[in-house]
KEDREN-389425 format. One record per residue: x, y, z of N, C-alpha, C, CB in turn; residue in one letter. Coordinates in steps of 0.2 Angstrom, whole numbers, plus 5000, padded with zeros to 4 digits. Glycine has a CB too. Example, Ala and Ser with C-alpha at 12.3 -4.5 7.8 and 13.67 -1.06 7.14 Angstrom:
506649725039506249785039506649845039505749785045A 506449895035506849955036506450005039507049975029S 
! end
This chain:
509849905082509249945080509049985086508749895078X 508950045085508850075089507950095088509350135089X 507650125093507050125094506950205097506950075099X 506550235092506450305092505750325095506650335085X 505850395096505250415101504650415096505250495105X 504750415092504050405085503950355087504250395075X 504250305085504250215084503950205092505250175083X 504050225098503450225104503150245104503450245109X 502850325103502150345102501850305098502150415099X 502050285089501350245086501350185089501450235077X 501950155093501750095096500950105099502250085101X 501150165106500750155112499950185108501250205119X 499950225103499350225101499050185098499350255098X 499550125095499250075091498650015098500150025088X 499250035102499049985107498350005111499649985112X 498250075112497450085114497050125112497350105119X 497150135105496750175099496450135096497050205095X 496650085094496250015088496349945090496650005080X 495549925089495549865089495949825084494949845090X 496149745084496549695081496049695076496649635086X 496149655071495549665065495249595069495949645054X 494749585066494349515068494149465063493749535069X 494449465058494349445051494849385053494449495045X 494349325050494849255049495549265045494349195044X 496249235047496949265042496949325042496949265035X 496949345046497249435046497849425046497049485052X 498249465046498849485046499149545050499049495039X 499349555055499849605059500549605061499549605066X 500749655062501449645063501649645070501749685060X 502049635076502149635081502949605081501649605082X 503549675084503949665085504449625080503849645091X 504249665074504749605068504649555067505549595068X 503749525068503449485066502749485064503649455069X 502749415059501749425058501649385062501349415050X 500849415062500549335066499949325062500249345075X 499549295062498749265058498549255063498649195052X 497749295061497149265067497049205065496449285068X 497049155067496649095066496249055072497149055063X 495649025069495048995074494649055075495348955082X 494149045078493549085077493149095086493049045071X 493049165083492849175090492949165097492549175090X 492749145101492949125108493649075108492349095112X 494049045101494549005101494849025097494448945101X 494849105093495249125093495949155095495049125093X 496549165092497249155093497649185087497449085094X 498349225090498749255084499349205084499049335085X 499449165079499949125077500449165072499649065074X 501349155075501849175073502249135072501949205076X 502949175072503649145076504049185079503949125072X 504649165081505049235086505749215082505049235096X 506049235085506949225079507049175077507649235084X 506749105081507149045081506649015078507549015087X 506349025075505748975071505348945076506048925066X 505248965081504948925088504148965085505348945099X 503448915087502848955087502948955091502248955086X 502449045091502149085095501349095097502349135094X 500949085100500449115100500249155106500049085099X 499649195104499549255109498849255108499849335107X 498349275116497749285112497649385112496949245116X 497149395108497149485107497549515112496349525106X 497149495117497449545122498249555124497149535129X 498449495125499149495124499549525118499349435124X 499249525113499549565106499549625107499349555100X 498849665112498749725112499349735114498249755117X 499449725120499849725126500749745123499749635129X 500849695118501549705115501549765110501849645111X 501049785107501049835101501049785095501749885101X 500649815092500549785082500349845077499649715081X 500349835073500349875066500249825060500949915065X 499649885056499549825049499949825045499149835045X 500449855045501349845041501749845045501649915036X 502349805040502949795042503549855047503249775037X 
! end
């Protein structure tokens, strides 16, 4: 899979143009995955997975950090 100069630009825009949604169960995408917000406020957290079915979690800033989007 290659990675094209489009596919960086909306990254890096994604990444300091918009905030994460804030809403309980959200849904983002992040590197050919979803995550969900779950917990609430100050113990909030994006719960995933990565190739091998291992969890992941991140908190926002870390997800800024990798790049997300509200679609696949």
């Amino acid at each position: 899979m290659s990675v094209t100069a489009e596919a960086i630009s909306q990254s890096e825009a994604t990444r300091t143009s918009r905030p994460l949604p804030t809403a309980p169960c959200s849904v983002v995408w992040s590197g050919g995955h979803a995550y969900v917000l779950e917990g609430s406020h100050g113990r909030a957290r994006w719960v995933g997975v990565d190739d091998r079915g291992r969890p992941r979690f991140y908190t926002g800033d870390e997800l800024q950090l990798r790049g997300w989007s509200r679609s696949r």
